[in-house]
Every structure is written in C-alpha cells, then in structure tokens.
C-alpha positions in Angstrom: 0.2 -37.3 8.3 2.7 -34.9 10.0 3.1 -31.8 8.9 7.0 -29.9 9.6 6.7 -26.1 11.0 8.2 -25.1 8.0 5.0 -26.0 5.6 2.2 -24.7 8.4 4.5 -21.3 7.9 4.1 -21.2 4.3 0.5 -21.7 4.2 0.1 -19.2 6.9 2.0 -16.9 5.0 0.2 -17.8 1.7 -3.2 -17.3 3.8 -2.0 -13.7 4.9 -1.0 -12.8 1.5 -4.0 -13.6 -0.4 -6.2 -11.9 2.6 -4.4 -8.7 2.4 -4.4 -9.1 -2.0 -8.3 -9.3 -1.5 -8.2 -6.6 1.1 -6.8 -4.0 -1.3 -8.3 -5.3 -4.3 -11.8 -4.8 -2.0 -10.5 -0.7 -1.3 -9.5 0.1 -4.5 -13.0 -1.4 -6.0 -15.1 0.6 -3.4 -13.5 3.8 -4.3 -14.2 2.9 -7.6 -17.5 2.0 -7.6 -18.9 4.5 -5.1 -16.8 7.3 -5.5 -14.7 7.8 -9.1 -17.5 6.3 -11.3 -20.4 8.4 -10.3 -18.6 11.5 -9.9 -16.4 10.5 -13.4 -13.5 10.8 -11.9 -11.3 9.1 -14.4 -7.9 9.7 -12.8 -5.8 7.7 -14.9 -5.4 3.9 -15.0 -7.8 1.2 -16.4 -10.4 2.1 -14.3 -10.3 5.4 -15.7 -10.6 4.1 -18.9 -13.4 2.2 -18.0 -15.3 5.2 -16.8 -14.6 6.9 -19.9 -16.1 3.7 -22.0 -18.9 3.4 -20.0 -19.9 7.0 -21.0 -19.4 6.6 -24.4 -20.9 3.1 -24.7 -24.4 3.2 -22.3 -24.6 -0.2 -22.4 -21.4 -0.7 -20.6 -21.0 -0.8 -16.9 -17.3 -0.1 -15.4 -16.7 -3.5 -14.0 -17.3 -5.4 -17.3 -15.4 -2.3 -19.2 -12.3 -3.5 -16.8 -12.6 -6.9 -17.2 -12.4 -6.5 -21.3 -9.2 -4.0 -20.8 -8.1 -6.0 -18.2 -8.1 -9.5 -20.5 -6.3 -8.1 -23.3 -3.7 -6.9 -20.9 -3.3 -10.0 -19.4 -3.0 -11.5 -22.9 -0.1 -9.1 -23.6 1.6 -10.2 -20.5 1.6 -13.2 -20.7 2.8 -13.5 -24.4 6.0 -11.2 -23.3 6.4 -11.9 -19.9 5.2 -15.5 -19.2 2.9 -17.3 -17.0 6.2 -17.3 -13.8 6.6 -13.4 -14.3 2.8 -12.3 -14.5 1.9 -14.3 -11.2 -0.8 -13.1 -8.8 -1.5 -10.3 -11.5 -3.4 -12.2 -13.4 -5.3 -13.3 -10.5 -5.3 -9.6 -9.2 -6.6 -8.0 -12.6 -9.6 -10.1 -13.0 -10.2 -10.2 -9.4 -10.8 -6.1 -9.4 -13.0 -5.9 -12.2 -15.2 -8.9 -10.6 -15.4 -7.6 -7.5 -16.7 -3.6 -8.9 -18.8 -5.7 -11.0 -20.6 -7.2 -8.0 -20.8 -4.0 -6.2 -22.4 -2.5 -9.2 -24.7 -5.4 -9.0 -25.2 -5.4 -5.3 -24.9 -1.3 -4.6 -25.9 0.6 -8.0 -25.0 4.2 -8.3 -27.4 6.0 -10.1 -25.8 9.5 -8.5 -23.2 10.5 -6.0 -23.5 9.8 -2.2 -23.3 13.6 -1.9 -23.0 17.3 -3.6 -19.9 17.4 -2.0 -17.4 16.8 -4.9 -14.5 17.8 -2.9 -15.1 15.3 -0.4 -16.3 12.8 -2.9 -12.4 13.2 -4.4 -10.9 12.9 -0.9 -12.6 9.1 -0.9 -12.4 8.4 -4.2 -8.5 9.1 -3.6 -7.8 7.8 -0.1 -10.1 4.3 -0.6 -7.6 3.1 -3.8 -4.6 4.6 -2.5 -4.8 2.5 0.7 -6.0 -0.4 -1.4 -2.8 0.3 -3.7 -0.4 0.7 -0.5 -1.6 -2.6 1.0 -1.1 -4.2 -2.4 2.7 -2.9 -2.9 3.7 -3.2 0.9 2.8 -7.5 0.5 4.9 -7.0 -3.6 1.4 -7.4 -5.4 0.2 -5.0 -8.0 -3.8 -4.3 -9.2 -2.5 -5.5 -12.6 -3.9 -3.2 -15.3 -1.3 -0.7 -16.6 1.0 -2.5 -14.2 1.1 -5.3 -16.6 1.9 -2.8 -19.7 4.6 -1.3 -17.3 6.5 -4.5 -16.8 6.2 -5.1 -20.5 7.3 -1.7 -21.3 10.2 -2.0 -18.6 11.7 -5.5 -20.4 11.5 -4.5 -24.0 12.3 -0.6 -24.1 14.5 1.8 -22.1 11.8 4.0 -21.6 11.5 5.6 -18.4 7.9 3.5 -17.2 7.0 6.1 -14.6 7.3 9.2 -16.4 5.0 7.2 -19.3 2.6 6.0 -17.2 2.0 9.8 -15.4 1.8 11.5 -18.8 -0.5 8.3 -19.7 -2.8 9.2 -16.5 -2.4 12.7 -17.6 -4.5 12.2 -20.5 -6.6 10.4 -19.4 -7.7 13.2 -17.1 -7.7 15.3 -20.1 -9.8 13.1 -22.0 -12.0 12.9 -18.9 -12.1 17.2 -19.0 -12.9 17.2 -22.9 -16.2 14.6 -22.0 -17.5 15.9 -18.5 -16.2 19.3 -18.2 -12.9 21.2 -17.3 -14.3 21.2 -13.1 -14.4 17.9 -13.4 -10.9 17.6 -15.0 -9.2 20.0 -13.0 -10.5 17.4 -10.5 -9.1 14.5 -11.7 -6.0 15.6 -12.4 -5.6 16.9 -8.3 -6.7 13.7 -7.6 -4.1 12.0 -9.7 -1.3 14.1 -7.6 -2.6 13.5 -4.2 -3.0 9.5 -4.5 0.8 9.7 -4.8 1.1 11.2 -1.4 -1.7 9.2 0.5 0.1 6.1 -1.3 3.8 7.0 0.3 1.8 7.7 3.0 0.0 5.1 4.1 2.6 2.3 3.2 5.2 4.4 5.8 2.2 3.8 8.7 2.0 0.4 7.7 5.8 -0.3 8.3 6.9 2.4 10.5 8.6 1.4 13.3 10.3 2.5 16.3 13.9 2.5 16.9 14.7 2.7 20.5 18.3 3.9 22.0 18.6 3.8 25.6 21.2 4.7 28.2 20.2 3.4 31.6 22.2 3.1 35.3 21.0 -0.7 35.0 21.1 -1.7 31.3 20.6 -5.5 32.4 17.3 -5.1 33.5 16.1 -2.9 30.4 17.7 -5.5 28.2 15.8 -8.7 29.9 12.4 -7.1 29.9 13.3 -6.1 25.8 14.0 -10.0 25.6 11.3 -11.4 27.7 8.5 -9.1 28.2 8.5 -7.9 24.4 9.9 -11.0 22.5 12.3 -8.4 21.0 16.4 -8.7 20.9 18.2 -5.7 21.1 22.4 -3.9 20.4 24.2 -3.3 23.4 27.6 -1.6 22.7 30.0 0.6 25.0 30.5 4.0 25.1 32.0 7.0 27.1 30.3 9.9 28.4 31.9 13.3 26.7 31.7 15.2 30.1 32.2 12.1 32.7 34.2 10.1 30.9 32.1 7.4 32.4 31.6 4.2 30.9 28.1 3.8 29.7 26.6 0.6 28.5 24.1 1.5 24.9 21.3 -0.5 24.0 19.5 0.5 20.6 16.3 -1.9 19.3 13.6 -1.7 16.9 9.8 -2.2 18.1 6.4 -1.7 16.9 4.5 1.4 18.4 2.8 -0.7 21.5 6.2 -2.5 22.6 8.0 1.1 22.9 5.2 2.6 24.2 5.3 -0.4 27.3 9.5 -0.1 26.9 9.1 3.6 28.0 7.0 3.3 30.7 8.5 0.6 31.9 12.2 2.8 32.0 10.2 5.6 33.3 9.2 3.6 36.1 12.2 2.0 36.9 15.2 4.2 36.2 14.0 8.2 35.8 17.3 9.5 35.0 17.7 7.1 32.4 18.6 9.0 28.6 15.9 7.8 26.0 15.8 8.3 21.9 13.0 7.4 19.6 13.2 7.6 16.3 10.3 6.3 13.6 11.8 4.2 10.9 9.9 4.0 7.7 11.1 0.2 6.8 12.5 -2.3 8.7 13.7 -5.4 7.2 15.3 -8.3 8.5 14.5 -11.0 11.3 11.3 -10.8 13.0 10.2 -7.8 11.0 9.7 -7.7 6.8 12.1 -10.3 4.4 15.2 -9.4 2.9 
C-alpha cells in the first residue's frame, strides 16, 4: 500500500505530540509524588486537593484521590463542552492520576527525600512547571482545573485566571490551617514561583536566534545560511549613514547551534563583517512552530 508524505507527516507529528503529552504528564507526576505529597505541599490545583484528601481520609492515596476529582471533572466537561472541545484532556487527566498512582505503587514515600524543605519546594516547583511548560508549548493541558476553566470561560464572563489564583490561594490556606502556617507560607511561595519557572522554561524551549548581518561578501554568507544550515534568510538594501555606501542586509532566524556555526563561520571568513543577535522568545511560521 503506498503511503503519500503527507500521512507519514501526520503520524510523525501525532507520535511527537503524544511523546512530549507523556513527557510532561511524567514531570508533573514525579514532582508530585516525590516532592509536594510528602512534604504536603498542596499548592493549588487538583493535586493539591488530593494531598489535602489524602490527609483527611488515611485510606486514600493521592493518585486514586486525582483520579475521583479528576472523573467528575471530566464528567462536567464533557456535558458543557463536548467530546471535540475536551480532546487530549480527557486522555491527559486520567493519564496523571495513573501514572502518580504507579509511582506510589512502584516508589512509596513514607517521608521526604531530605530535611531540606526549601530545596524540597525548589523540585516540587521546577519538576511540574517544566511538565506544565512542555504541555502548553505542544497546546495540551494536565486537565484538572483546566477543564473547570474552559467551562467557566464558555458560560460566564468571569475573569478565569484571577479565579483560578484566588482558587489556588485557598487551597494553600486550607493546606496552612491542616499542616501548619511553615508549611503554608510554603505553599503559597511555591504557587508564585511555578509561574516564573513556567514563563520560563517555555521561552528556552522556543527561543531562537535572530541573526542580522552586514558582510563585504553577502553571497557567500547567504549560500552557507541556505546550504550548510537548511535555513532561508531576508536580504534587503541599505545605505551606510557615514559612507553612503551601499550595503547589502541579510536578517534570519536559527536555533542556538546554527548561529553559533553562522558566527564562526563569518568570523572566519569576513572579520570586519557587522553582526546582531537577538534571542526571540517565539517564532512561528515555516520551518519553525504553526501559525
């Protein structure tokens, strides 16, 4: 049977999506599980909720704890939003609570890793953040409070992010009542900093470098930008404000390693040549992320 390039494109894409879904569905359980759970770090969210019912209830682990808030959320969205709007979030909210579930089954924490708690927040931050930036950057969510988000968003006018931080909020509050005020104060800097490390780490995942160059042989620059690196580039005329010269302008946008080579490669061949680089948080378009 013969396949077009067009279907083996969609299946590799479909394979990288649901790899990189897992991947930070995988992060954001580990944090959960190794870090937030045994240190209660119930920083908002279902898991937080979770941790919170498994402290009230003994008999209930986090994992299982998800999967029941989880379920009913799924329930919800899917009676208001329908099965073409709720999409991989389905798959995505059950996915989470099975994989903390085998971790807890695998790995169980009967304390933390270490009496660090500081450093214990820095992981139990950074490990869902990244697992949360991964998941946004490919347009999936964890599900969760997601879900009540989008529902929220189609039936009211209320302003979903301010309602899901005061939401998180107290959580952390309800967390501060049951374990302590250290641990609350805790939870609620960790629910400001995973903002931060979430911005964060989605710009290092699609920065990119935009490269201006003016060079004495602009031909040469421009055929090693199209051969060597597989890249196209902008070449426009302009006028040198002291000369008056003419000067031929090429501007492109690479990835860190191809304007790493680029610059060596000017450096080698044309010294005088003028160089910009600029990082570029997103870049969408042709050969970089879809419109």
């Amino acid at each position: 049977m013969h396949h077009s390039p067009r279907a083996a494109l969609l299946t590799g894409a479909n394979i990288r999506y649901f790899l990189f879904l897992n991947l930070g569905l995988a992060l954001t359980a580990a944090g959960v599980h190794f870090f937030k759970s045994p240190n209660h770090f119930a920083m908002g969210g279902t898991s937080g909720i979770s941790i919170i019912l498994s402290t009230l209830l003994p008999g209930l682990d986090v994992g299982p704890a998800m999967f029941l808030i989880n379920g009913a959320l799924v329930v919800l969205g899917l009676a208001f939003l329908g099965t073409r709007t709720m999409g991989a979030t389905v798959y995505s909210s059950f996915a989470l609570s099975a994989f903390i579930t085998a971790l807890e089954t695998a790995f169980p924490m009967a304390a933390p890793f270490t009496n660090d708690t500081f450093l214990e927040l820095c992981y139990a931050v950074i490990l869902p953040a990244a697992g949360s930036a991964i998941l946004f950057n490919i347009g999936a969510s964890s599900g969760g409070t997601d879900i009540l988000a989008m529902i929220l968003a189609k039936k009211t006018s209320l302003e979903i992010g301010k309602a899901l931080l005061v939401s998180d909020f107290l959580i952390a509050l309800v967390a501060g009542g049951l374990y302590g005020v250290r641990t609350g104060l805790y939870c609620v800097l960790g629910l400001l900093a995973k903002a931060f490390v979430v911005d964060g780490v989605i710009d290092g995942i699609n920065v990119r470098k935009k490269v201006t160059i003016i060079s004495r042989d602009p031909e040469h620059v421009k055929a090693f930008i199209m051969e060597r690196l597989n890249r196209s580039a902008t070449v426009y005329t302009a006028h040198g404000a002291y000369t008056g010269q003419e000067l031929q302008v090429l501007t492109t946008v690479l990835n860190r390693h191809q304007s790493v080579l680029l610059r060596d490669y000017i450096r080698k061949t044309d010294p005088k040549a003028f160089i910009t680089i600029v990082n570029s948080s997103e870049t969408i378009g042709k050969g970089f992320r879809a419109i």
